[in-house]
Steps between C-alpha positions, in 0.01 A plus 500: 500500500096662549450235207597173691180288699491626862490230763356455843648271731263381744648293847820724386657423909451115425824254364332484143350928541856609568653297186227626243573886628845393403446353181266757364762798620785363338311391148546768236079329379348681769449686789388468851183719598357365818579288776239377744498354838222412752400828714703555810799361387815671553594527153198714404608853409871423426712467177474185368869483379636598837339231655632242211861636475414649199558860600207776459285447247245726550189202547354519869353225603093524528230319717226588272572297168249689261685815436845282428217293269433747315797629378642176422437299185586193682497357879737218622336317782639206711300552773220306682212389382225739629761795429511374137116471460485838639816674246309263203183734512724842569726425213211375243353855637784648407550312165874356624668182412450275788774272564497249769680296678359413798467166593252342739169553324212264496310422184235713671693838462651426170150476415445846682755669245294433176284829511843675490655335215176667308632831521891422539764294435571246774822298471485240821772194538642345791812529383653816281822282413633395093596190646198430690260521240761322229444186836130547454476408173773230494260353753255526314598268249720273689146456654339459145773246425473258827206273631411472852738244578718788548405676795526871531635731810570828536789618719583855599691647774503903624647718719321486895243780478289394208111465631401286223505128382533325250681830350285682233820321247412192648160484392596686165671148409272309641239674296735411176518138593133451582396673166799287318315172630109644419418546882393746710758601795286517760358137446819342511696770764735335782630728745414397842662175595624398829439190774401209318324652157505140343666422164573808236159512273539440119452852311551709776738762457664592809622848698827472746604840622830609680526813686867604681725772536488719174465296205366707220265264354612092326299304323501171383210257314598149545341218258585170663445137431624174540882524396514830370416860641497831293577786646459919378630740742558869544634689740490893538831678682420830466133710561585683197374232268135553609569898509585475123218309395276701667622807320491312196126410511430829611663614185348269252145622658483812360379473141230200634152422544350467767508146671646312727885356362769277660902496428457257221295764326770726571764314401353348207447157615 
């Protein structure tokens, strides 16, 4: 079992924190090191897998991520932005995978991760999810395939405590469907209508996002025109989807370079 990758959970109280503990305990690929939460919380100095319903499993959880760091050989991270800037320079210190998950960042702080991904490997996606990524590259080329007469919105919809919109998915896809027509997302971005916003602009890809009750995360890309609409469309039931891919990149990491990667390096795609 000494042989397996040793994990660090970081945000392990949080929805998504409290589902990778689970997934790492229970896979027979690896074990579960660390867990880190913010200091003062109430979790700090208690067995991670009593707090989970796991039973004891001998991890405390720590407020100071650099010793959990460096015993792992990978950290999962879906945390906040300036929390994930600050693990990014701890775990290329400490030579981990970083994996992460957090959504909400600005072009700015991806930027800010690059002298990182020179010393370790950094695999970043908004969404950890087979399905996800299969949607990203379907819209790619269903982008590819159609003209601007077909225009292009993004729906999503998400449980009522997510901070951040258009969901890090959301712009995943419309990423895909702005590189599938040759144009750059920002350029062509719609996200902010209400009151009288005048008639839809040709190109533009636009963002709707839902937010209610606890609705794990749906997605749909809509291409529609006059007399026809095409629609792709997943929907995630179960927290355990992300959980797994996360594990999974953090797997695949471990014999790479280097760099910054994405799921569809990962998976192949």
């Amino acid at each position: 079992m000494s042989d397996l990758p040793g994990i660090t959970i970081t945000g392990a109280s949080g929805r998504m924190g409290q589902m990778l503990v689970k997934t790492v305990v229970q896979s027979d690929k690896a074990r579960l090191v660390g867990a880190v939460e913010r200091e003062g919380h109430d979790w700090v100095g208690k067995d991670i897998g009593m707090l989970c319903g796991l039973g004891e499993v001998g991890v405390l959880v720590e407020s100071d991520p650099l010793p959990a760091f460096a015993r792992s050989q990978a950290v999962i991270d879906f945390t906040a932005p300036a929390a994930t800037l600050e693990f990014a320079a701890l775990a290329a210190q400490a030579r981990a995978v970083h994996v992460i998950g957090t959504t909400g960042m600005s072009e700015a702080e991806i930027a800010l991760l690059e002298p990182a991904s020179r010393h370790a490997v950094i695999v970043r996606a908004g969404n950890m999810s087979l399905g996800v990524n299969l949607l990203t590259q379907l819209t790619k080329k269903v982008a590819e395939a159609l003209d601007d007469d077909y225009d292009i919105e993004v729906i999503e919809a998400h449980h009522n405590q997510k901070v951040d919109a258009p969901s890090g998915t959301a712009l995943m896809l419309g990423e895909a469907a702005a590189e599938g027509r040759g144009v750059t997302l920002s350029d062509v971005s719609d996200s902010g209508r209400d009151g009288l916003t005048g008639a839809r602009k040709k190109g533009d890809i636009g963002f709707s996002a839902i937010r209610g009750g606890d609705i794990i995360g749906e997605h749909d890309v809509m291409f529609a025109a006059a007399g026809e609409r095409i629609t792709l469309r997943h929907v995630a039931t179960d927290r355990s989807v992300f959980a797994r891919g996360a594990l999974k990149a953090a797997l695949w990491g471990q014999d790479k370079s280097p760099g910054h990667y994405n799921m569809l390096d990962v998976l192949g795609l």
